[in-house]
C-alpha positions as CSV (number, residue, x, y, z in Angstrom):
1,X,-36.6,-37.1,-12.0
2,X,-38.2,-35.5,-8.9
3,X,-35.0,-35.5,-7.4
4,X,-33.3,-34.3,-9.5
5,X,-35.4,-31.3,-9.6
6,X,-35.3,-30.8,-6.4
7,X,-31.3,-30.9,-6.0
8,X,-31.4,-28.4,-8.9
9,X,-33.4,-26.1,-7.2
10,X,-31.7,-26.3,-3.7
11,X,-27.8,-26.0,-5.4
12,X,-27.9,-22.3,-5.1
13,X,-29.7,-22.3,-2.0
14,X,-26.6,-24.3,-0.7
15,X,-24.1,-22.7,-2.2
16,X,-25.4,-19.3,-0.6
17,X,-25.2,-21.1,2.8
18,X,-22.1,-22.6,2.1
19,X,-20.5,-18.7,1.0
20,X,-22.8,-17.6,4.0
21,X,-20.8,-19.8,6.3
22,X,-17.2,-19.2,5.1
23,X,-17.8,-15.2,5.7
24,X,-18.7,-15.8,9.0
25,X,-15.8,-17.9,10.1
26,X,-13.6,-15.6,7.9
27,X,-14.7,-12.8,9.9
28,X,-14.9,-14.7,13.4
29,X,-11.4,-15.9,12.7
30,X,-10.0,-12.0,11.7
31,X,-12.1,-11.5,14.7
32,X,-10.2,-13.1,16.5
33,X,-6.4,-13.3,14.7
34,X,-4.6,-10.1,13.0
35,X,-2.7,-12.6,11.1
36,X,-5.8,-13.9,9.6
37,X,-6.9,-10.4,8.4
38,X,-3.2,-9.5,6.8
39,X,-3.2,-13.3,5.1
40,X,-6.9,-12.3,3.4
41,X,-5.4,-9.0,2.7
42,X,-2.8,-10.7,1.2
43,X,-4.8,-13.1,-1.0
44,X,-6.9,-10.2,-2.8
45,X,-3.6,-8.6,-3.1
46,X,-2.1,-11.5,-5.0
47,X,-5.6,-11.9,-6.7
48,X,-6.1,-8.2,-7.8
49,X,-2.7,-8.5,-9.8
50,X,-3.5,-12.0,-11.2
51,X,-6.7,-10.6,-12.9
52,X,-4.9,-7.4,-13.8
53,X,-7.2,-5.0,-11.7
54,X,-10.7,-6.6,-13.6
55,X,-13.4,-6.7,-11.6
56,X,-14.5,-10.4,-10.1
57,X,-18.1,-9.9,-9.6
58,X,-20.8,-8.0,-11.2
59,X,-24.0,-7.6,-8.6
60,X,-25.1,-4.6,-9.7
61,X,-21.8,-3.1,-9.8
62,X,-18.5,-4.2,-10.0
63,X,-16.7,-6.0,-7.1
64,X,-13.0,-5.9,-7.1
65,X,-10.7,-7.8,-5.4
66,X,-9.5,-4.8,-2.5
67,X,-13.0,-4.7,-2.2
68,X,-13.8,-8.1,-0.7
69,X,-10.5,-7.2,2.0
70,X,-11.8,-4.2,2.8
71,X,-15.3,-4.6,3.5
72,X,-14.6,-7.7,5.7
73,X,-11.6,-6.2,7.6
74,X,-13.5,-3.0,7.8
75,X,-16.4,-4.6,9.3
76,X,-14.3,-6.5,11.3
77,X,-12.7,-3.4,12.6
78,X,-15.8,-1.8,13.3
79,X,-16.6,-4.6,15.6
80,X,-13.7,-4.4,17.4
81,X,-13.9,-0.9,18.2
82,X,-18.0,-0.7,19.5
83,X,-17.7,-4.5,21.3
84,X,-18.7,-3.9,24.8
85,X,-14.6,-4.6,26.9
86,X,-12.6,-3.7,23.7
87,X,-9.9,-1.2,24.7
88,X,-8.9,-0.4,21.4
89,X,-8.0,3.3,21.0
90,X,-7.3,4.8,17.6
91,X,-5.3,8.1,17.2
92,X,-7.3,11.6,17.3
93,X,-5.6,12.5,13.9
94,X,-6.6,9.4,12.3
95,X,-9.9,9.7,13.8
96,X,-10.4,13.1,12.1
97,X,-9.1,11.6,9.2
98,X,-11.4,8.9,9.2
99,X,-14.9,11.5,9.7
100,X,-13.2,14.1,6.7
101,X,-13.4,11.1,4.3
102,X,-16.8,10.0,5.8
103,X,-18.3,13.5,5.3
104,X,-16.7,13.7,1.8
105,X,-18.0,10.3,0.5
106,X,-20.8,11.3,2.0
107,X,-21.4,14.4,-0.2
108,X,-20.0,13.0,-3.4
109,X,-22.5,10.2,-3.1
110,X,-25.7,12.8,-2.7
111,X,-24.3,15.0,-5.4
112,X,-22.5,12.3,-8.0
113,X,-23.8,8.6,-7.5
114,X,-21.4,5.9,-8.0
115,X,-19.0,7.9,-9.1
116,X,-18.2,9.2,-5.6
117,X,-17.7,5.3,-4.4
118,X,-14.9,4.7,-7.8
119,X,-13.3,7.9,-6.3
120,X,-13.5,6.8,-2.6
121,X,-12.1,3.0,-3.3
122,X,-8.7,3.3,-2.4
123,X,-9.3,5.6,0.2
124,X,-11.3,3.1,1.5
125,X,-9.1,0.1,1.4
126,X,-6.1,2.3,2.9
127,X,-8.3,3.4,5.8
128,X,-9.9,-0.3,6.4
129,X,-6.7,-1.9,6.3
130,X,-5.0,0.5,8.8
131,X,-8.1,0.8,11.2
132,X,-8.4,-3.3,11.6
133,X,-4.6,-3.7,12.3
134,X,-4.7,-0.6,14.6
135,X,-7.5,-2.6,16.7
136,X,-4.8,-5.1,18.3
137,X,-1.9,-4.9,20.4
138,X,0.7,-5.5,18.4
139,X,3.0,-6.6,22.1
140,X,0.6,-9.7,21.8
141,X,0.8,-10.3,17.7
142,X,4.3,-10.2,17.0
143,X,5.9,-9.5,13.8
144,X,5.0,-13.0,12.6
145,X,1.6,-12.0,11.7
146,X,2.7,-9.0,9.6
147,X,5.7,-10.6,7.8
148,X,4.3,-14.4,7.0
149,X,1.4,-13.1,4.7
150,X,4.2,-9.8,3.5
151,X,7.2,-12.9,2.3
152,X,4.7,-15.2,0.9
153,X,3.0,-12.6,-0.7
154,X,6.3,-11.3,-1.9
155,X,6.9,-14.7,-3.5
156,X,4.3,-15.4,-5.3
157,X,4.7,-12.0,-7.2
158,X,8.4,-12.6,-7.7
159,X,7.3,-16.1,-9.6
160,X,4.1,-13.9,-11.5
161,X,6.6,-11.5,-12.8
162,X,9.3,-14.4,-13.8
163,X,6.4,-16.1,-15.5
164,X,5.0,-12.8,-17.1
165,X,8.4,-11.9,-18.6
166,X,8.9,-15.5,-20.4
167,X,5.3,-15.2,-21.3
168,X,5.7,-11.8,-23.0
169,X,9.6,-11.9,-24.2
170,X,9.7,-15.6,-25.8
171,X,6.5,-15.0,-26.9
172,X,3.6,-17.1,-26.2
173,X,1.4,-14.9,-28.1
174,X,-1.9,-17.5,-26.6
175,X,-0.8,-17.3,-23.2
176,X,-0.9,-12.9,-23.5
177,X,-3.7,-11.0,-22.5
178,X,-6.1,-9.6,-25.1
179,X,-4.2,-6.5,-25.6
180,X,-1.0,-8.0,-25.7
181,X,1.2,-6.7,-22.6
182,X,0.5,-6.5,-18.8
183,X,1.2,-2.7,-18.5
184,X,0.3,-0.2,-21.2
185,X,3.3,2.3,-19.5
186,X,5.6,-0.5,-20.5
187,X,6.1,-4.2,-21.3
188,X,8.6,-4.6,-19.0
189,X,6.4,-3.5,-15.9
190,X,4.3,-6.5,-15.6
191,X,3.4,-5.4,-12.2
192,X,1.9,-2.1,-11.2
193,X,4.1,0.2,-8.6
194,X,1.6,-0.3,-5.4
195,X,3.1,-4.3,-6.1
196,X,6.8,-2.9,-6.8
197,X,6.9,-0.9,-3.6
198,X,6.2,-4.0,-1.9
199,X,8.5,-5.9,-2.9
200,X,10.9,-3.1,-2.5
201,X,9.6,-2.6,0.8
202,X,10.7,-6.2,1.7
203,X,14.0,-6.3,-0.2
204,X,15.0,-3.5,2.4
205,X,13.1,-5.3,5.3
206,X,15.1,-8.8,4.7
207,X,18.6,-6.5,4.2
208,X,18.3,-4.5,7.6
209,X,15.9,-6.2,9.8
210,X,15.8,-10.1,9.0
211,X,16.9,-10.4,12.7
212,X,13.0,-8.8,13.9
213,X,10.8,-11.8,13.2
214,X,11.9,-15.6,13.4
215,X,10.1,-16.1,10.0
216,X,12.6,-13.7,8.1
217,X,16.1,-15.1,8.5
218,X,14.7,-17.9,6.5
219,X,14.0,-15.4,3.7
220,X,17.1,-13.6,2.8
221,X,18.2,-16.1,-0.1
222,X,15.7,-13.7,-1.6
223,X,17.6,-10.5,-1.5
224,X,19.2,-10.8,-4.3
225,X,16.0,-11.8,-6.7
226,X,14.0,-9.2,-4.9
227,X,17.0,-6.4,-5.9
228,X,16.7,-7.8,-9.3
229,X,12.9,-7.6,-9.8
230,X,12.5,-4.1,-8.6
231,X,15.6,-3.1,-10.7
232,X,14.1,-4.4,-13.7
233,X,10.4,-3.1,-13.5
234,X,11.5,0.6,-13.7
235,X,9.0,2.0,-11.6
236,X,11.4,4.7,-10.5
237,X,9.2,5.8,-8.0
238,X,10.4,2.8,-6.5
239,X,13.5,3.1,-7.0
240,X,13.8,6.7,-5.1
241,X,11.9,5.0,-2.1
242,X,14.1,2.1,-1.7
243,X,17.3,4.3,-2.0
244,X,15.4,6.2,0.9
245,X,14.9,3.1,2.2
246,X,18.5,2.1,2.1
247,X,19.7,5.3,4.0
248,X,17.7,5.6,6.8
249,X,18.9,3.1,8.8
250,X,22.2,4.5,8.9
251,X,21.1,7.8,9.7
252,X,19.0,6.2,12.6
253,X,22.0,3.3,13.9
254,X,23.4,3.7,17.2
255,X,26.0,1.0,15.3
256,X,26.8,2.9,12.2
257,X,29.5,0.4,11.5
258,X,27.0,-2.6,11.6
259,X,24.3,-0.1,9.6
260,X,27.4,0.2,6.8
261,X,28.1,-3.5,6.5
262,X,24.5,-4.0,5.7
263,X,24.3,-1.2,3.2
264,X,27.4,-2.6,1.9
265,X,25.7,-6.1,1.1
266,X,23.0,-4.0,-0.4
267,X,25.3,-2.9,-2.4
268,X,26.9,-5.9,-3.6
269,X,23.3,-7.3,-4.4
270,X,22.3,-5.1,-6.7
271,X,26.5,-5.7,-8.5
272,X,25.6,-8.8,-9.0
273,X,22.2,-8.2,-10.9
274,X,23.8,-5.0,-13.0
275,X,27.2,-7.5,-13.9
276,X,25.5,-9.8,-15.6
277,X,23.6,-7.1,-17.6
278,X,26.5,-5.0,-18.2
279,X,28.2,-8.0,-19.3
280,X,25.9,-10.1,-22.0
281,X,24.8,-9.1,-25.5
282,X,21.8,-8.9,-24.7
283,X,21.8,-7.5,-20.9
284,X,23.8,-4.4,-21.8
285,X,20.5,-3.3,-23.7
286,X,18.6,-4.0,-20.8
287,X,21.2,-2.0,-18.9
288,X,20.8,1.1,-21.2
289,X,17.6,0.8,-20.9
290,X,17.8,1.4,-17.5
291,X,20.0,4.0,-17.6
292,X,18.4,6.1,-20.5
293,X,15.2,5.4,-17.9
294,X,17.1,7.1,-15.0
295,X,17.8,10.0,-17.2
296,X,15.0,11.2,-18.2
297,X,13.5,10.8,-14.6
298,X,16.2,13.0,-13.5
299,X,15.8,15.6,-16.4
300,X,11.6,15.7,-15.4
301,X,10.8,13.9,-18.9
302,X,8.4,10.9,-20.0
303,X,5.5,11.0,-16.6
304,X,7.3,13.4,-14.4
305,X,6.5,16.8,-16.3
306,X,2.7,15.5,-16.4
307,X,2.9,15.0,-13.5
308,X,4.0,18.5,-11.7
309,X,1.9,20.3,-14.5
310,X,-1.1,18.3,-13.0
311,X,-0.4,18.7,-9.1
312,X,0.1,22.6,-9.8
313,X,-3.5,22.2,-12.1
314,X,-5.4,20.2,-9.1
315,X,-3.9,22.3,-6.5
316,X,-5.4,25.6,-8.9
317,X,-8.8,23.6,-8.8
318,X,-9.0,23.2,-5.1
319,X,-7.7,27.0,-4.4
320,X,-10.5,27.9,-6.5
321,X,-13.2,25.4,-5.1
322,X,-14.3,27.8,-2.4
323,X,-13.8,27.8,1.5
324,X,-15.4,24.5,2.1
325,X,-13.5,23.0,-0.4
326,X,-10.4,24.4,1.3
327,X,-11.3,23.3,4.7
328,X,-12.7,19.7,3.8
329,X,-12.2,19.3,0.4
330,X,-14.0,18.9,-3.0
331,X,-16.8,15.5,-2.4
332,X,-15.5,12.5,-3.7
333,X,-16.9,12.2,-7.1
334,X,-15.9,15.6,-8.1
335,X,-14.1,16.1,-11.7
336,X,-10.5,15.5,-11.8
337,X,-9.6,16.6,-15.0
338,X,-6.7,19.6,-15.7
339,X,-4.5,20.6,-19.0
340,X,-0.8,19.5,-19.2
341,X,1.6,20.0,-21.8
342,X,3.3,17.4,-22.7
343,X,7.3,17.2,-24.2
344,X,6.7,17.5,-27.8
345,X,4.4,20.6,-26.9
346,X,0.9,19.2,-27.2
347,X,-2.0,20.0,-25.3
348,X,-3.8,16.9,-23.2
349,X,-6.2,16.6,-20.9
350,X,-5.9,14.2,-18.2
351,X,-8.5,12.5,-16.0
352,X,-6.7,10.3,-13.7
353,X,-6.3,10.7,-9.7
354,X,-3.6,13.2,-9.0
355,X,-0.3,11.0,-9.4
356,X,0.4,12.4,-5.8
357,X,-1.4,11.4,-2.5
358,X,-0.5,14.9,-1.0
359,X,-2.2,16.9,-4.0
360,X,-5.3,14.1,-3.9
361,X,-5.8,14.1,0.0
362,X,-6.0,18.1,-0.2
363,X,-8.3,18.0,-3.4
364,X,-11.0,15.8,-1.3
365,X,-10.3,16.2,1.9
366,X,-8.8,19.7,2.2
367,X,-6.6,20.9,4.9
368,X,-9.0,19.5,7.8
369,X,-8.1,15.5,6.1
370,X,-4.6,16.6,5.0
371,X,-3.6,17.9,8.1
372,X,-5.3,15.0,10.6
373,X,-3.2,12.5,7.7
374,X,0.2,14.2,8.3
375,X,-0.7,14.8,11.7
376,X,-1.1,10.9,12.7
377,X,1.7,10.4,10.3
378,X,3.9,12.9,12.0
379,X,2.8,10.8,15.5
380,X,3.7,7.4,14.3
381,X,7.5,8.8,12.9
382,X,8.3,10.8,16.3
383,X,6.7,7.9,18.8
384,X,9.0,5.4,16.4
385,X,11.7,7.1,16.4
386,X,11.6,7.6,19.9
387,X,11.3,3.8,20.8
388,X,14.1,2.6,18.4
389,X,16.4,4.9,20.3
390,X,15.5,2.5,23.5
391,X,16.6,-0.6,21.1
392,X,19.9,-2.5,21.7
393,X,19.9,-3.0,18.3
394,X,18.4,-2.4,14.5
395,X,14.4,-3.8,15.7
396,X,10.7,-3.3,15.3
397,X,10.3,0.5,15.6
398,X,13.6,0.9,13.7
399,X,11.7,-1.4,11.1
400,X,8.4,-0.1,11.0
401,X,10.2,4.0,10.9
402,X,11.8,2.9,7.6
403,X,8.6,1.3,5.6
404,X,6.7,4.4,7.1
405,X,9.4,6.8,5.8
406,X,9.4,4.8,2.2
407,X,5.4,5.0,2.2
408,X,5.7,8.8,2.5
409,X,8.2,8.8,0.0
410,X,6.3,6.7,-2.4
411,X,3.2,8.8,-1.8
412,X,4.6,11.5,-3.6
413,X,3.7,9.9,-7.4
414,X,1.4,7.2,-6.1
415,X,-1.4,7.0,-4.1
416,X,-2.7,5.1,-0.8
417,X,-3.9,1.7,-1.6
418,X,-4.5,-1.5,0.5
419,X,-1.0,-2.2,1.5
420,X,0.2,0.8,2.6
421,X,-2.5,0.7,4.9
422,X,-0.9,-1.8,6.7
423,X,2.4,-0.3,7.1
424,X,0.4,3.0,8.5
425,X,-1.5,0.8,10.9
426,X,0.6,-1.3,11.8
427,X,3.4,1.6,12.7
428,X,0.4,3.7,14.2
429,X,-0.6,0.6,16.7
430,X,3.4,-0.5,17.7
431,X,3.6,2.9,19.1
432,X,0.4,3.5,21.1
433,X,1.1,-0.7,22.2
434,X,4.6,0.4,23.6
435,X,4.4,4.3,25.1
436,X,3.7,4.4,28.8
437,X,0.8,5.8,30.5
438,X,-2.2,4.6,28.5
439,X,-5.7,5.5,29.3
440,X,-7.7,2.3,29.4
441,X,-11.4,2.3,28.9
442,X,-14.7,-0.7,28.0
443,X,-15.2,1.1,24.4
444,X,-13.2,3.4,21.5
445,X,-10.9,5.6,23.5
446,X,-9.1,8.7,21.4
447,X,-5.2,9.1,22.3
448,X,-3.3,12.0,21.5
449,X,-0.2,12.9,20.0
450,X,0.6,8.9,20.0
451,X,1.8,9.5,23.3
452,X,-0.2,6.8,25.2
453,X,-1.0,3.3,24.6
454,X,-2.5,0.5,26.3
């Protein structure tokens, strides 16, 4: 019986060591591996959708699943940066972007509580992200380490919609959630856009650039799946960055005939999704569905007029905030609330983010954060674009130019989340790993313009 006790009494002792000891190999091995960080930023990726966004731990307040990736690739990251040798160098735009946020959270915490951290969260898991991948060089990684965790994330989200749709369409009302669908903005969208775009993001990847990484060639019996999916979600803020997607590599191709072809089997994927629809009883719904969707994007109905009535309303907000507000924003935390009218003429209030990462990032971090964000952006397009004009053919920079240019694009109704992160980090450290006439130095070095790298 005394035993018994005792084991009693010990089990949470051990299972503290036990969770003890896994952090510190997780963090020793994304110490050590960039492949290891992306795979655990992968796994709360996958995990966030599977609970729906729900919180996975209460400990005073609630834990989500981007922020078990971010704090361990952000300390991680940290790490990298201060360690005594390290010649990691991050951009001087980022950096300022980096010490806007800091000094925002910062404020909103003193003047709002908690509420400044909800605000800060995604901000937070962009800007971890991006800093840890921007702490290797990327000439030693390989694209293997980005696109392993990217295609079996992709996967598994592909198989969670497939077994979403039968849940909700067949129905099996015991195997819904409580309130019956997976997306309150439509039964159909059984994953949320920041998922969509990534999948998008891939479709476009495994199209143009399945020749980059030796994992991807492997992939491309998933083109047309991947077309289908991101058809049938309707986010059509995904749909207007993969089109953007689609184009650029021909406008970038030094082989414009090869850069065709491929836009050509683009093309011929997303035939054979529509055929079938057009075709069956019960697809040509689906089909006019889509189509009546398309419309009333295109005519600024449904979400779009709320949304440029509330980007005019913020912007208002911010104008009017004062001069520190203008310079470095209003403190995370602050009240995000403005009026819209919607279609049938009624007056709402909404309280939601900005729908706009642009609008947001001026809101909170004013021009200062705004302009170091564009700024750093701006660096990784030109330095990009620069390199893949020194490619034989369609390859990394060429890549990594097209996700960064679909991230912008998508940033205009969505905001920065965990993902994206990577893309910006990743595209940020393959240009200051491959521009000549780096500055090397034992701690955190600043590089300019994205024009040096180790």
């Amino acid at each position: 019986m005394q035993i018994q006790t005792l084991v009693l009494l010990s089990l949470p002792l051990a299972v503290a060591m036990a969770l003890a000891a896994g952090l510190f190999v997780l963090l020793l091995s994304a110490w050590r591996s960039v492949a290891v960080g992306i795979g655990w930023a992968a796994a709360m990726a996958l995990t966030d959708t599977l609970v729906m966004g729900a919180p996975l731990l209460h400990l005073g307040t609630a834990v989500f699943a981007g922020d078990l990736a971010s704090v361990v690739l952000a300390a991680v990251a940290l790490g990298r940066c201060l360690w005594a040798g390290s010649e990691v160098r991050l951009h001087r735009a980022w950096l300022l972007f980096l010490l806007v946020m800091a000094v925002s959270f910062g404020r909103g915490l003193l003047t709002y509580g908690t509420t400044a951290g909800v605000h800060v969260r995604d901000y937070f898991y962009f800007a971890a992200v991006a800093t840890y991948v921007m702490t290797f060089d990327w000439r030693r990684a390989g694209f293997g380490a980005l696109f392993r965790p990217w295609v079996t994330l992709g996967g598994a989200l592909a198989l969670l919609v497939l077994y979403r749709w039968t849940v909700y369409y067949l129905p099996i009302p015991d195997l819904l959630p409580p309130q019956g669908v997976y997306n309150v903005d439509g039964a159909i969208r059984v994953i949320g856009s920041g998922d969509a775009i990534l999948l998008g993001q891939l479709l476009i990847v495994l199209v143009y650039f399945s020749a980059v990484a030796p994992t991807l060639p492997g992939w491309r019996f998933l083109m047309l799946p991947l077309a289908g999916l991101v058809l049938l979600l309707q986010h059509r803020s995904v749909w207007l960055a993969v089109m953007v997607g689609a184009v650029t590599p021909l406008l970038m191709a030094r082989d414009s005939s090869r850069a065709v072809r491929q836009l050509s089997a683009l093309v011929l994927v997303l035939s054979l999704v529509l055929l079938p629809l057009i075709a069956s009883e019960k697809g040509s719904g689906l089909a006019a569905q889509l189509g009546q969707s398309a419309g009333r994007a295109l005519r600024g109905q449904d979400t779009a007029s709320d949304r440029l009535q509330g980007w005019a309303a913020m912007i208002r907000k911010w104008q009017d905030s004062g001069p520190a507000a203008v310079a470095i924003g209003n403190p995370f935390g602050t009240d995000n609330s403005r009026v819209v009218i919607d279609d049938e003429g009624r007056v709402r209030v909404i309280t939601y983010f900005a729908h706009n990462m642009y609008v947001q990032t001026l809101y909170n971090l004013g021009l200062a954060g705004l302009g170091a964000f564009l700024a750093a952006l701006g660096a990784a397009l030109a330095g990009l674009r620069r390199l893949a004009r020194e490619e034989a053919a369609a390859g990394p920079a060429a890549l990594l130019f097209t996700l960064l240019v679909m991230m912008a694009v998508y940033f205009i109704p969505y905001g920065v989340g965990l993902w994206q992160g990577l893309v910006m980090g990743t595209a940020l450290a393959w240009v200051q790993a491959h521009a000549p006439g780096a500055v090397r130095g034992p701690r955190l070095a600043a590089v300019q313009g994205g024009a040096h790298a180790r």
